[in-house]
Structures are given as C-alpha cells and as structure tokens.
Backbone as CSV, one residue per row, in Angstrom:
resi,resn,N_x,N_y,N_z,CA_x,CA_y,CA_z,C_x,C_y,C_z
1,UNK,106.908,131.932,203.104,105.608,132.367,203.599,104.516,132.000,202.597
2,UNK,103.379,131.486,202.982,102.392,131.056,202.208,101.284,131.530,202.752
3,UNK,101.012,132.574,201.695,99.596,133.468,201.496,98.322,132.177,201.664
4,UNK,97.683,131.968,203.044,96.274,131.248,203.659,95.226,132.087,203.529
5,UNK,94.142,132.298,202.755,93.568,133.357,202.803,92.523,132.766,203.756
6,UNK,92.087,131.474,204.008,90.740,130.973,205.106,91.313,131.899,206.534
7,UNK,93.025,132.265,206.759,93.559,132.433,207.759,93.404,133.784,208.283
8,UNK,93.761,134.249,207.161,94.010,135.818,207.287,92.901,136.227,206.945
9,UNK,91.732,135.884,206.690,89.899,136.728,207.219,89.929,136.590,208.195
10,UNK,90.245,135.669,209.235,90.279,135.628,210.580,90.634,136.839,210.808
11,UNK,91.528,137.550,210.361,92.027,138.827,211.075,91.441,140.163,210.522
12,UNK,90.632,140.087,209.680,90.125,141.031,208.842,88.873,141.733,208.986
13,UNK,88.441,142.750,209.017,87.433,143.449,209.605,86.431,143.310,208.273
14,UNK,84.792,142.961,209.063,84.090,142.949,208.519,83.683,144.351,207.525
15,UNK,83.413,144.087,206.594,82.949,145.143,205.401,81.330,145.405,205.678
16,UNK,81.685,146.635,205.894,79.865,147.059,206.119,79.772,147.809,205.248
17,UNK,79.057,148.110,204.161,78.931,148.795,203.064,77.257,149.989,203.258
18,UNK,77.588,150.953,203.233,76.317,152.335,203.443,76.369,152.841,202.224
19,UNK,75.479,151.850,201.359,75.753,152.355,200.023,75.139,154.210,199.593
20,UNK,74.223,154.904,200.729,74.296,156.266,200.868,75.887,156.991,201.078
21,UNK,76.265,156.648,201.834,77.709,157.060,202.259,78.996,156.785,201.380
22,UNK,78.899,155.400,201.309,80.177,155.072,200.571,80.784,155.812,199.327
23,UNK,82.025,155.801,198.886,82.254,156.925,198.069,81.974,158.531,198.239
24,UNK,81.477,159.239,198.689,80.661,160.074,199.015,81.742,161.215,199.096
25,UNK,82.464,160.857,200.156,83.590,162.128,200.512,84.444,162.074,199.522
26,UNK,84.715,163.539,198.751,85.438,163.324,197.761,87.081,163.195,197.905
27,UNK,87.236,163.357,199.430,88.652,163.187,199.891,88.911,161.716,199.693
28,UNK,88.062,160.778,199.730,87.975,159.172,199.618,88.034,159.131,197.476
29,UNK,87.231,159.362,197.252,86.796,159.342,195.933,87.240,160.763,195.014
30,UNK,88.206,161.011,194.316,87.935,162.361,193.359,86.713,162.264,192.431
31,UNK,86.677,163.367,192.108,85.890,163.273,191.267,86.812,162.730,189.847
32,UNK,85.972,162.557,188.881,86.507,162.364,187.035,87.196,163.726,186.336
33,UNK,87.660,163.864,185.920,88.319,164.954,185.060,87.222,165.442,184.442
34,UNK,87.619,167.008,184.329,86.370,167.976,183.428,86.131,167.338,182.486
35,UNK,87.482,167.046,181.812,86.718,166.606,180.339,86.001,165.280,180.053
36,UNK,86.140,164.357,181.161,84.971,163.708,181.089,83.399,164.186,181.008
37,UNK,83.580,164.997,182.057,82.233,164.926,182.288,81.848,166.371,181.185
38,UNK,82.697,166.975,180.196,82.189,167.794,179.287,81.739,167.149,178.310
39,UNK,82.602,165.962,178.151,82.697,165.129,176.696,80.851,164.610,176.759
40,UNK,80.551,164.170,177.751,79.577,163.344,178.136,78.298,164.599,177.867
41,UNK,78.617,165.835,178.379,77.508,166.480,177.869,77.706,166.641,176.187
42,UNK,78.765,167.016,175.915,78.742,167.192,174.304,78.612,166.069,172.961
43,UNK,78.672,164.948,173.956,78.127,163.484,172.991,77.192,163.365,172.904
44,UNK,75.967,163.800,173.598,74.269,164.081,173.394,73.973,165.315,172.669
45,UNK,74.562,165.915,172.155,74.173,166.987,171.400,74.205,167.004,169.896
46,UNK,73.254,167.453,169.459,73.394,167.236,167.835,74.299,168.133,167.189
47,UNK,74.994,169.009,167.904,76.050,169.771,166.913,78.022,169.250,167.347
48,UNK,77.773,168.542,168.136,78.804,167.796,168.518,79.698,167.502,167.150
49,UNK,81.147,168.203,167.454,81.851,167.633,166.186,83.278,167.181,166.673
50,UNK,83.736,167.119,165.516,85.344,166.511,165.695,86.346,167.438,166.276
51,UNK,85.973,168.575,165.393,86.462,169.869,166.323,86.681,170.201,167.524
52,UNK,85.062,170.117,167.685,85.112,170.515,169.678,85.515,169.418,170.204
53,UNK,85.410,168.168,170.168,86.148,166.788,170.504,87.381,167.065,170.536
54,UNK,88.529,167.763,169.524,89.777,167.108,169.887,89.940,168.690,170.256
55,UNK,89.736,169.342,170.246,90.128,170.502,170.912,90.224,170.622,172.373
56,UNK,88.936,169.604,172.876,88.913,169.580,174.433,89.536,168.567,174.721
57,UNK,90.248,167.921,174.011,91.026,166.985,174.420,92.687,167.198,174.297
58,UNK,92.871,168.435,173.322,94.107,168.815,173.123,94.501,169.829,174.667
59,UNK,93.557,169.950,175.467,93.860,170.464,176.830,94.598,169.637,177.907
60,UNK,94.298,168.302,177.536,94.436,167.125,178.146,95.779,166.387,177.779
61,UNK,97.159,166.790,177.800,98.023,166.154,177.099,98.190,164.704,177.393
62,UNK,98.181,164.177,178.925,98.567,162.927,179.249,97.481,162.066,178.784
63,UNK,95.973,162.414,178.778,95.346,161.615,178.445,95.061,161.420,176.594
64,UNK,95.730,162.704,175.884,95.830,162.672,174.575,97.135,161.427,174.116
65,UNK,97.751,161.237,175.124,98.978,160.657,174.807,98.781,159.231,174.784
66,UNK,98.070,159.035,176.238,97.302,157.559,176.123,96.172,157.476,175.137
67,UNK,95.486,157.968,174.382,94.364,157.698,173.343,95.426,157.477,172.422
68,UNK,96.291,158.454,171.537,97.337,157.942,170.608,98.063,156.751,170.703
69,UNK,98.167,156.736,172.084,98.862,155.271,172.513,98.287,153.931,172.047
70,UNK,96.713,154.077,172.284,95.648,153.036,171.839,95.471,153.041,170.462
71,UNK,95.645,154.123,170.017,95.137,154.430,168.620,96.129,153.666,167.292
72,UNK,97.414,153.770,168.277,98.390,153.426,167.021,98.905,152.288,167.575
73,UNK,97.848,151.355,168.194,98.336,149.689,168.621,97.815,149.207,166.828
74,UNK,98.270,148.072,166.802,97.978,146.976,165.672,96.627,146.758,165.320
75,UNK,95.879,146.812,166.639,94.332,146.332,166.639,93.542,147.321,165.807
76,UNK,94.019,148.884,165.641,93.294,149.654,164.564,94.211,149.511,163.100
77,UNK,95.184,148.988,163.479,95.731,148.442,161.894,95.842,150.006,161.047
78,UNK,96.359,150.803,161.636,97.216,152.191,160.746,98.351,151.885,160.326
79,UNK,98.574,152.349,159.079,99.920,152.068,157.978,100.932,152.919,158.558
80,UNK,100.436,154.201,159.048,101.863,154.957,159.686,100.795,155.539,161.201
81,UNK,101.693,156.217,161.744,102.096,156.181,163.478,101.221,157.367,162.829
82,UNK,99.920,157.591,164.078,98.991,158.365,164.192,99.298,159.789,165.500
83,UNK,100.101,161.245,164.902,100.176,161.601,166.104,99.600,162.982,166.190
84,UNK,98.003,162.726,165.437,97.223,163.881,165.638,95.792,163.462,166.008
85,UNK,95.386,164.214,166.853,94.272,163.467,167.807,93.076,163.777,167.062
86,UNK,92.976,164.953,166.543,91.895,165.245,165.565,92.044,164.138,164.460
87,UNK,92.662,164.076,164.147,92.562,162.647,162.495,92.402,161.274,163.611
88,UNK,92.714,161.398,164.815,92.186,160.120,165.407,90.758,159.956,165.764
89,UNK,90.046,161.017,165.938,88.859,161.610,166.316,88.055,161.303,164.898
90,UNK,88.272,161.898,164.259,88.028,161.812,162.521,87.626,160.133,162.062
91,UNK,89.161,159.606,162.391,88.764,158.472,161.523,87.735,157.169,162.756
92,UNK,88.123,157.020,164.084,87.587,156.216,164.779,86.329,156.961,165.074
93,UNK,85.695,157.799,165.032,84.283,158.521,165.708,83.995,159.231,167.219
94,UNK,84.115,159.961,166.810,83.373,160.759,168.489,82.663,159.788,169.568
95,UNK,82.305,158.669,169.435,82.027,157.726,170.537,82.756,156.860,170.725
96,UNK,83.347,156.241,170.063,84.735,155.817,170.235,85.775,155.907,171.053
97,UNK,86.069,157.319,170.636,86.955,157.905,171.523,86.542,158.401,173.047
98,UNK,84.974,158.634,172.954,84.461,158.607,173.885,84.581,158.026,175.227
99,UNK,84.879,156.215,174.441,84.694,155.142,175.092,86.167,155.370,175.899
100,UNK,86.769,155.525,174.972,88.551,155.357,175.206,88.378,156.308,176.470
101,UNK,88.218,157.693,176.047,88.625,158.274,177.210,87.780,157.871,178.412
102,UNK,86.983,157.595,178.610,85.887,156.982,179.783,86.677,156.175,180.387
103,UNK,86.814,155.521,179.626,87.186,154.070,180.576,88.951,154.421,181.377
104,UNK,89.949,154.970,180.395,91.198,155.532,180.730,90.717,156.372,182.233
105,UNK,90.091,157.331,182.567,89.856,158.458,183.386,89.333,157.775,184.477
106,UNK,88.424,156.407,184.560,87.675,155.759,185.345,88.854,154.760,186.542
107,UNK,89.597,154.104,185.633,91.033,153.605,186.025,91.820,154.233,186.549
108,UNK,92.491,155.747,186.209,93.500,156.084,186.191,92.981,157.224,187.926
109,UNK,92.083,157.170,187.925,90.973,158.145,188.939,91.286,157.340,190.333
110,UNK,90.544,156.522,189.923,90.891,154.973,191.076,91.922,155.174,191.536
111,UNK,93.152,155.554,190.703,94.436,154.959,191.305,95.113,153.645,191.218
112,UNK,94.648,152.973,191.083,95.564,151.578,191.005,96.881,151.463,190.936
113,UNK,97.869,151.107,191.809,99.089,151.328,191.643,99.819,150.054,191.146
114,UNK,99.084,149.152,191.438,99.239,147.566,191.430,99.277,147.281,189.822
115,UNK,100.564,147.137,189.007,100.666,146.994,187.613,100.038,145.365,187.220
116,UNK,100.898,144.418,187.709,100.004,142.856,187.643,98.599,143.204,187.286
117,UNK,97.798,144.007,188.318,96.538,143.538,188.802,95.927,144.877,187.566
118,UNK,96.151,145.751,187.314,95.951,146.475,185.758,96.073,145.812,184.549
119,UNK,96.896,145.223,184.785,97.342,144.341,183.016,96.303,143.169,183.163
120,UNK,95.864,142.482,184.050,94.956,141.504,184.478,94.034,142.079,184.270
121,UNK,92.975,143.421,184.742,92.087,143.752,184.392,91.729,144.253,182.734
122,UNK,93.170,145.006,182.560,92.450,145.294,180.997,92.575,144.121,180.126
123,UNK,93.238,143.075,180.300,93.189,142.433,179.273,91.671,141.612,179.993
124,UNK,91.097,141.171,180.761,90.141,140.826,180.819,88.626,141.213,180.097
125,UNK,88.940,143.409,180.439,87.777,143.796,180.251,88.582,143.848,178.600
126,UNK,89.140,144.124,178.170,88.918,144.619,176.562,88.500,142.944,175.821
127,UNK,88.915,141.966,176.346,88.975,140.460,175.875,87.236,140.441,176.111
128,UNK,86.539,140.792,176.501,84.852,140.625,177.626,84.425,141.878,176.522
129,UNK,85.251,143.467,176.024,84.705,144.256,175.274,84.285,143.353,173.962
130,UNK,85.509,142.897,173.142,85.605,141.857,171.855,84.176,141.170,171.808
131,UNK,84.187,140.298,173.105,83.613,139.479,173.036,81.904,139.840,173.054
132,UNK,81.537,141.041,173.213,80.349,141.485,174.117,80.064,142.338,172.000
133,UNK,80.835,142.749,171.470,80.666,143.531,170.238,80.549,142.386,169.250
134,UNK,80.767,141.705,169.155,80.974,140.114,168.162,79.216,139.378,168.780
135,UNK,79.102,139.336,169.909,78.312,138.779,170.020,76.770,139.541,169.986
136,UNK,77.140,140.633,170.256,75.883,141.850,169.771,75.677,141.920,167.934
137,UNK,76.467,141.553,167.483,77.026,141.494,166.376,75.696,140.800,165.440
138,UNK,75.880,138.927,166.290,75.250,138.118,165.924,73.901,137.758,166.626
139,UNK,73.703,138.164,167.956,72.678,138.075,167.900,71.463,138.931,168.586
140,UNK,71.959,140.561,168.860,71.474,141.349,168.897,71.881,142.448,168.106
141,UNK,71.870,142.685,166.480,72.167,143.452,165.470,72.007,145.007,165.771
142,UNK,70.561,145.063,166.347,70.060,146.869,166.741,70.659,147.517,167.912
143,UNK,71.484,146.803,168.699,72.100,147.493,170.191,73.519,148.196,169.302
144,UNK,73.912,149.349,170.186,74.690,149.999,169.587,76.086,149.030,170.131
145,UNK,77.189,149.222,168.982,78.157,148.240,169.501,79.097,149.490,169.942
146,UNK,79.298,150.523,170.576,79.861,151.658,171.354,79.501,151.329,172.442
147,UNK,77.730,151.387,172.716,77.468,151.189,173.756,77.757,150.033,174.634
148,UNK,78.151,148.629,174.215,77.843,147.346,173.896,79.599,147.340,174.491
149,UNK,80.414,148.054,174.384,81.733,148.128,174.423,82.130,148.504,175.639
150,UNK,81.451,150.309,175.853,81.669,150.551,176.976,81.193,150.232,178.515
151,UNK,80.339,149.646,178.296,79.387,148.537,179.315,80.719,147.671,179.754
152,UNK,80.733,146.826,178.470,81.356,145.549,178.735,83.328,146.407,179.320
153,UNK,83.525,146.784,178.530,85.602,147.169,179.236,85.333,148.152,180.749
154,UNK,84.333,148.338,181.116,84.425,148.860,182.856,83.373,147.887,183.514
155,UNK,82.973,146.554,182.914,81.672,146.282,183.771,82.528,145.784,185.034
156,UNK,83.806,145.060,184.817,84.510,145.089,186.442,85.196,146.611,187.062
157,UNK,84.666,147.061,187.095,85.168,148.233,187.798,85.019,148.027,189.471
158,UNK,83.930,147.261,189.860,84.341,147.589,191.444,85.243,146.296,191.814
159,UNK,85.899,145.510,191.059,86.873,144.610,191.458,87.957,145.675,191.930
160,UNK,88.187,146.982,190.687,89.018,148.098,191.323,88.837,148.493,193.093
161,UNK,87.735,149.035,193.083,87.140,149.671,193.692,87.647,148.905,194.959
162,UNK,87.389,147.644,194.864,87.615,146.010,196.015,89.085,146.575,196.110
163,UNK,89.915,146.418,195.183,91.146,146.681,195.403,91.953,147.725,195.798
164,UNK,91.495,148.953,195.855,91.552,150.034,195.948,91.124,150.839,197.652
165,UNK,90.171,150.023,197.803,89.699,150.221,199.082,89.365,148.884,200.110
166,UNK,89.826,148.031,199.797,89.800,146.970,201.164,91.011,146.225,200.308
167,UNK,92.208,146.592,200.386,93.261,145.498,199.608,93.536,144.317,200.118
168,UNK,93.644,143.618,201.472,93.742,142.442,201.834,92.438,141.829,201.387
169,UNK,91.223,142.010,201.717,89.634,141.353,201.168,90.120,140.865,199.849
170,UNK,90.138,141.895,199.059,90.509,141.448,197.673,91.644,140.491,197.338
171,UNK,92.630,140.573,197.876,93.434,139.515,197.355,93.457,138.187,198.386
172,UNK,92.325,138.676,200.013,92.232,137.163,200.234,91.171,136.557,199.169
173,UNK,89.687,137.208,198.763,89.246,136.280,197.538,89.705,135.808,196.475
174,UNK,90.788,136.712,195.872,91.436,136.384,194.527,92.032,135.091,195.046
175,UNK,93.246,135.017,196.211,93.478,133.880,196.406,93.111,132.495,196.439
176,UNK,91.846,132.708,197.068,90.295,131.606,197.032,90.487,131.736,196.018
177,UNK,90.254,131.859,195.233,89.348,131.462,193.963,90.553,130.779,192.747
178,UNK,91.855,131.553,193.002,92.859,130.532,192.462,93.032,129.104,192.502
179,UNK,92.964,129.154,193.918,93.583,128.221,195.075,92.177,126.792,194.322
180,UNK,90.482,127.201,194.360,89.424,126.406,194.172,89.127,126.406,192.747
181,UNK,89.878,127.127,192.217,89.518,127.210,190.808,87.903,127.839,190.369
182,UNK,87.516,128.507,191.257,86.235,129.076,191.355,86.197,130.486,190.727
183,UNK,84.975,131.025,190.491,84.897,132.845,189.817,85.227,132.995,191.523
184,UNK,85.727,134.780,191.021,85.708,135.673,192.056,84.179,135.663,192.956
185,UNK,83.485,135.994,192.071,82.244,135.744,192.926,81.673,135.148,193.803
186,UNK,82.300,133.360,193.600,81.875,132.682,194.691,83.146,132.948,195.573
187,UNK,84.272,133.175,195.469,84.849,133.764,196.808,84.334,134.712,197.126
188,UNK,83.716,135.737,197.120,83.062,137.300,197.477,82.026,136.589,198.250
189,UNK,81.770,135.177,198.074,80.144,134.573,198.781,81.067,134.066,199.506
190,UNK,81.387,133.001,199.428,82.381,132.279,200.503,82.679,133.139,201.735
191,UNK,83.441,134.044,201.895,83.814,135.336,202.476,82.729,136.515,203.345
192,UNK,81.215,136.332,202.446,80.299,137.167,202.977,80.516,138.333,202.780
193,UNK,81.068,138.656,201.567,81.587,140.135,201.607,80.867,140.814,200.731
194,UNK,80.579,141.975,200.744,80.457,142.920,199.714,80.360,142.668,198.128
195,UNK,79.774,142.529,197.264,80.129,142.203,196.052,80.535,143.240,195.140
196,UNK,81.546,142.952,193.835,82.087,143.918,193.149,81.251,144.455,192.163
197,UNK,79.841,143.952,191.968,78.832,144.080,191.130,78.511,145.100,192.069
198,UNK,77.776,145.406,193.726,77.613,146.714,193.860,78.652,147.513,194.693
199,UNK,79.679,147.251,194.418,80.601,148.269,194.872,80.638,149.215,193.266
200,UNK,80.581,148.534,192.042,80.717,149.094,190.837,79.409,150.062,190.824
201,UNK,78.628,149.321,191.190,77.596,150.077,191.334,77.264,151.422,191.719
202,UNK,77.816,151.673,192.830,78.139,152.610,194.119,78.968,153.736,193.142
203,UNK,80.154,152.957,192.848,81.288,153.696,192.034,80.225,154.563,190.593
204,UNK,79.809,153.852,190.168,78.706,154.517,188.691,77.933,155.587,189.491
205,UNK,77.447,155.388,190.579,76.412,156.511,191.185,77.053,157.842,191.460
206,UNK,78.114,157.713,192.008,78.751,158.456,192.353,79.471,159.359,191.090
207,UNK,79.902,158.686,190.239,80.855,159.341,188.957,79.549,159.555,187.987
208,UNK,78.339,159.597,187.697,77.280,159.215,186.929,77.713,159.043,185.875
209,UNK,78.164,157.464,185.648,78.670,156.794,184.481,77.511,156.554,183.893
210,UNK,77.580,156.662,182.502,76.045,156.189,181.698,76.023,154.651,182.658
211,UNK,74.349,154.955,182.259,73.700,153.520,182.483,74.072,152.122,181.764
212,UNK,74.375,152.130,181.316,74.997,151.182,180.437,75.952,149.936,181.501
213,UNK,76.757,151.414,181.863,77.858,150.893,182.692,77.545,150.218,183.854
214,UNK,76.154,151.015,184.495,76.242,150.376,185.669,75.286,149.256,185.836
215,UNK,74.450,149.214,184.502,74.050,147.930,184.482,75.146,146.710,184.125
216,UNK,75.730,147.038,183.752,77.271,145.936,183.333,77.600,145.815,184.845
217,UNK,78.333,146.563,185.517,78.217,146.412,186.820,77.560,145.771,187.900
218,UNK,76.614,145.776,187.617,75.719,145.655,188.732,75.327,143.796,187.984
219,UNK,74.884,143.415,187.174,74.510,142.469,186.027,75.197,141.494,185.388
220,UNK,76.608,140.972,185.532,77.496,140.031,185.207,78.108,138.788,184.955
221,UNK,77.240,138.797,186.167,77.673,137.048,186.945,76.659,136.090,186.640
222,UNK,76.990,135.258,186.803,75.822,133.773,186.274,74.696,133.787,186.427
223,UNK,74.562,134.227,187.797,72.809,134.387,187.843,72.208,135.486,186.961
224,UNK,72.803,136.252,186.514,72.348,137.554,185.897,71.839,137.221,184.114
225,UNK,72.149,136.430,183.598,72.222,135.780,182.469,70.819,135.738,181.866
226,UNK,69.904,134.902,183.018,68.690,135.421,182.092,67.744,135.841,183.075
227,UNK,68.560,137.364,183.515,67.635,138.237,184.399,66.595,138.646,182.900
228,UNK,65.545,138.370,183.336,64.075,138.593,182.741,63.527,140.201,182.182
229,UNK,64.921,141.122,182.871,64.322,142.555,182.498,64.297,142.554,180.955
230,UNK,62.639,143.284,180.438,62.578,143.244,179.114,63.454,144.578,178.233
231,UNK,62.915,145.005,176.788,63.524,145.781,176.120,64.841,145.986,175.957
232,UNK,65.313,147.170,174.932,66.778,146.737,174.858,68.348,146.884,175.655
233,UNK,67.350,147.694,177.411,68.755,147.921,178.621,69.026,146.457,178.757
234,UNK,68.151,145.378,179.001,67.698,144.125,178.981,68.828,143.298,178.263
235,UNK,68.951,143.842,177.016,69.158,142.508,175.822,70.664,143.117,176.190
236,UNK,71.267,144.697,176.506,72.539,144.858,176.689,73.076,143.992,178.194
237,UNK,72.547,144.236,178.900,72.997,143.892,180.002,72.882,142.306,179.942
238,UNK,72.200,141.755,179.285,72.474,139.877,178.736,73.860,139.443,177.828
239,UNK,73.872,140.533,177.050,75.157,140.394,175.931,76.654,140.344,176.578
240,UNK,76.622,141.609,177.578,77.836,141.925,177.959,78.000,140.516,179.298
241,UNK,76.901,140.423,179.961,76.742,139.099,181.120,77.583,138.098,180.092
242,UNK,76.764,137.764,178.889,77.231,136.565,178.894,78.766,136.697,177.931
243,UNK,79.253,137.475,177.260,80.443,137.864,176.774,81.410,137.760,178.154
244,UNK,81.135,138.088,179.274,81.752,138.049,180.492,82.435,136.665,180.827
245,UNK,81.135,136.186,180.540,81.033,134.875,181.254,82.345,133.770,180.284
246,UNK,81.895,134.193,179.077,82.519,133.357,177.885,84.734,133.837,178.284
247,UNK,84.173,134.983,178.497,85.593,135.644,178.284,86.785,134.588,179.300
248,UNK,85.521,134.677,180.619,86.471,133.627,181.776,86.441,132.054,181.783
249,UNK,85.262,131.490,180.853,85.376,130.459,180.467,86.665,129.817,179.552
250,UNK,87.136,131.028,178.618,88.367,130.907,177.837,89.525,130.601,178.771
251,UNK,89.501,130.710,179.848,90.903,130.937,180.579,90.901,129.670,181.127
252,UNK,92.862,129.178,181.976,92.804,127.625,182.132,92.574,127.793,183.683
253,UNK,91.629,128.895,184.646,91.718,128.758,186.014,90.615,128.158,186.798
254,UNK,89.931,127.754,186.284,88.304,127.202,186.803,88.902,125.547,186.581
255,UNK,88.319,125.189,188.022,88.104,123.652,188.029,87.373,122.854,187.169
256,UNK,86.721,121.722,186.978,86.229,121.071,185.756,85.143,121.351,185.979
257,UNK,84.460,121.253,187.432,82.949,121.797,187.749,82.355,122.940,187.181
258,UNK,83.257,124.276,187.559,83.024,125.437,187.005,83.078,125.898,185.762
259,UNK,83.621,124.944,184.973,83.919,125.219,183.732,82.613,124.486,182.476
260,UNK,82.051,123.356,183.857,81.207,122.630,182.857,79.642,122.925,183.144
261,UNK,79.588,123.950,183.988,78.783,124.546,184.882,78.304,125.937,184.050
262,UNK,79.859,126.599,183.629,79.532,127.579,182.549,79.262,127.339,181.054
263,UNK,79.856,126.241,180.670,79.506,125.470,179.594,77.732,125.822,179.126
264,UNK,77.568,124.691,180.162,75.716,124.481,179.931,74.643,125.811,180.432
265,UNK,75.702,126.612,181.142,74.788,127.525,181.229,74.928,128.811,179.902
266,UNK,75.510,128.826,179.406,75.890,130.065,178.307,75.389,128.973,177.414
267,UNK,75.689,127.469,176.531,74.937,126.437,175.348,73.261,126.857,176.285
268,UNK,73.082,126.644,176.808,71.157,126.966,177.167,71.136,128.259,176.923
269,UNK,71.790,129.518,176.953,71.168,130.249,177.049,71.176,130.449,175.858
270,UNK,72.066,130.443,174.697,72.169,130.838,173.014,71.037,129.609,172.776
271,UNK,70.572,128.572,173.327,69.845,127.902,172.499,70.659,127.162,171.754
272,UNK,72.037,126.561,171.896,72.587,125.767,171.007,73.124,124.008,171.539
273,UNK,73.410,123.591,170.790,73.708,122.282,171.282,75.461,122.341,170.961
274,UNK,76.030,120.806,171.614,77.495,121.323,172.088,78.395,121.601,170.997
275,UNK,77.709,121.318,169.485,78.806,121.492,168.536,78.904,122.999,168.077
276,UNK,77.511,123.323,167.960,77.288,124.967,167.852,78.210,125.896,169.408
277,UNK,77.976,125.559,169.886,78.224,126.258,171.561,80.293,126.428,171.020
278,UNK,80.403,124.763,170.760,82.060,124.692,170.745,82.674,125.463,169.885
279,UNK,81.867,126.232,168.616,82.079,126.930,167.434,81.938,128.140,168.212
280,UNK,81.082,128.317,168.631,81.105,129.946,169.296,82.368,130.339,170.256
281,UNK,82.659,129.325,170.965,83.795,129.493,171.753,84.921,129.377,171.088
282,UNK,85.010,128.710,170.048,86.397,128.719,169.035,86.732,130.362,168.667
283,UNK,86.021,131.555,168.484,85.097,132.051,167.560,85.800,133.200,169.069
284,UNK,85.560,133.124,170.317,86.055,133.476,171.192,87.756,133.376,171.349
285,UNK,88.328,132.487,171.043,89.832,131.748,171.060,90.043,132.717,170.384
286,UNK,89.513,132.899,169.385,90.012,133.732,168.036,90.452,135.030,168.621
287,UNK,89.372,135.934,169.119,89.404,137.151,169.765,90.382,137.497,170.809
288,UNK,91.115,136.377,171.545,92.342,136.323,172.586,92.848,136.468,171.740
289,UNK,93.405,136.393,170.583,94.625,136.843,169.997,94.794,138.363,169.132
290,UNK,93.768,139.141,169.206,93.591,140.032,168.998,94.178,141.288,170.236
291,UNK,93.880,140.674,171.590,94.659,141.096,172.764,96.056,141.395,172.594
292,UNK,96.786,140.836,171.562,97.996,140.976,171.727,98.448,142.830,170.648
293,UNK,97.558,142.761,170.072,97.432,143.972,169.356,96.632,144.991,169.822
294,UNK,96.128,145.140,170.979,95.463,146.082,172.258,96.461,146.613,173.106
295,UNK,96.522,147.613,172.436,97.370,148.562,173.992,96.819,149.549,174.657
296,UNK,96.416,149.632,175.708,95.945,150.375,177.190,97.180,151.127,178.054
C-alpha cells in the first residue's frame, strides 16, 4: 500500500477553522496543570524563590521526574546524577525550569500518542531552541535568552495541535512535503488548509501561553523573517523565525530549490555574503550534535 496523499484529500473534509470556537470546549482541549499556571503567576513576582519553586513542584511527581530526567542529560554536563529538584532549581534558575516545565505540560496536555512524530518534534524544537539562544547571543545581546528559548522549543506547537486534531490532514501534508522536498508550510498551502502558525496560535489563546510563544507561533515561516514589527517583541520573533528557518535548512529533506531559496533568504537577512552565511551554518552543524546530549 502506498500512502498518495494528492488522493486521499480527495476524501477528506474541508477544515473550517472558528478561531472564537476552536479549542474552546474543555472536553476538546484540557486545560494545563495548576502548576503551570501557578508557576507563571509566581515567576512575575519579586519574592519568587527556589523554595516555593521546588516545593510546588515536589507536588508534581511525574513531572518532577521528567525535569530530573532533562536535568541529568549530558547537555547540563553534571558530574553525578541530580535527584533533588530543589538543587536543580538552585543551580539552573527559576526560569529555566520554568521553561522546562512549560513546554513538558504543553506536549504532554495535547496528548500525542504518536512516539516517531514526538521525537521528530523535540528534536526539531530544542535543535530551533540552540539555535534561536546562539543566535540572540550574537546578534541580539539584550533579548532575554529564557525568553528566546521558550518561544523558540513550542513555536511548532500547532503542528501538534494539526496532529492531534485532524490526523489524516497532517500526515497527508507531511507526506507532500517529503514526497516534494518542500517545508510543511507550502504543503499546508498546497492543500488550502489551516495553518500550524494559527492553529498554535488558537492553542496560546486558549492556554494563555506568554506572548513570546505565540508570537513564535504565529511568526516562523519565511515570509515572517523580516516582518517589519519594531522594538524588542520584533527582534524576538525575527531570531526565533530565523533560528527556525536555519534549523530546517540543516536537514537533508528540501529539494535544491528550497534549500537555495533558504540559503539567500536567511545570507540577506544577517547581511552576510556566502562565506560568512557558510560559517554561521557550520556554527549550526555544531549545535546538532549537542541534540544527542538532550533528553525530553
């Protein structure tokens, strides 16, 4: 049997999206776990400590288990096995962990049952996080690189969302886009469908994910690159776009068009010519191997 995806839209019901409605019923959508949405009030507060951090998180065993899980991968480089959440709290920072648990609760909420298509996403978004903190790094110094992080590891969130709630749509575009060597995006156009920029969108409104997020969301894709909005929501939502962009440029699935298409559009936008551009992307290579010391 050979998965036709031009075939099987034929059979597929058009997506009408009421972005008032959608998500809405919480029988469709749960809500986030308390301690998300406590953490989120107690990270704006100036008496916010490590204390009340791992305490409200020591309520939380499964999701304490997955933060330790992350905590004592290679990529934080601990000499011995970390299995107290307060000294994890301690040494990585209250936003940090912030991030961790956000993004864990945002995923795990969804549902996704589909393991492939999880291991595909996080290594995408944490490979797009790397890349979005390195490059805030160099050439936006004053954006916070927390913020800069958690933008960038959920800015695909409504690819979930795609998957989660129209599962044939989604894997007839994924197919397209294998099959043409094209982004998801131009299958989502091809198709006429819904895009995962505002289904993420939808998804942020609904969960009131910082802004951050849902400008990552909403802000991603090629055209978004040098959306013109000024100040510094602006310069984030450019960083994490084009860290995005770079992240899928690294990979061997884009045809020569698309690849040389993203080329000149990310070298124009840094302002560099192709030897500088090829250093930055080396510079990227680098950061895929850091993936292998990321555990989610």
């Amino acid at each position: 049997f050979i998965f036709r995806p031009e075939t099987v839209m034929e059979h597929l019901d058009t997506i009408d999206i009421d972005s008032a409605d959608f998500l809405k019923d919480p029988r469709q959508l749960p809500p986030l776990p308390d301690c998300v949405v406590k953490m989120q009030g107690m990270i704006s507060r100036p008496d916010v400590s490590v204390e009340s951090v791992s305490r409200l998180l020591m309520n939380e065993p499964v999701l304490t288990a997955h933060i330790l899980r992350i905590v004592n991968s290679a990529y934080y480089g601990f000499r011995r096995e970390v299995d107290d959440v307060k000294f994890a709290v301690a040494y990585l920072g209250i936003h940090e962990i912030y991030n961790i648990v956000v993004s864990l609760s945002v995923v795990k909420t969804l549902g996704i049952e589909e393991k492939d298509e999880l291991e595909a996403f996080w290594s995408h978004s944490v490979l797009t996080a790397l890349c979005a903190r390195h490059l805030g790094k160099c050439f936006e110094p004053l954006l916070s690189p927390e913020r800069i992080w958690l933008g960038a590891v959920l800015h695909d969130s409504g690819k979930l969302v795609s998957l989660r709630f129209f599962p044939d749509h989604y894997k007839a575009i994924k197919e397209y886009s294998k099959k043409h060597g094209v982004l998801f995006s131009d299958g989502e156009k091809h198709f006429a469908l819904p895009s995962s920029g505002r289904l993420g969108g939808i998804l942020c409104e609904r969960w009131h994910l910082p802004t951050i997020v849902r400008d990552a969301c909403e802000g991603h894709d090629v055209e978004d690159l040098d959306n013109d909005s000024g100040g510094s929501r602006g310069d984030f939502r450019r960083i994490i776009c084009a860290a995005n962009l770079m992240a899928i440029l690294s990979t061997d699935d884009l045809n020569h068009d698309v690849k040389q298409h993203l080329f000149d559009t990310l070298k124009a936008h840094f302002k560099m010519n192709d030897k500088e551009f090829l250093q930055l992307m080396g510079e990227v290579y680098d950061l895929k191997l850091d993936l292998a010391n990321y555990r989610w």
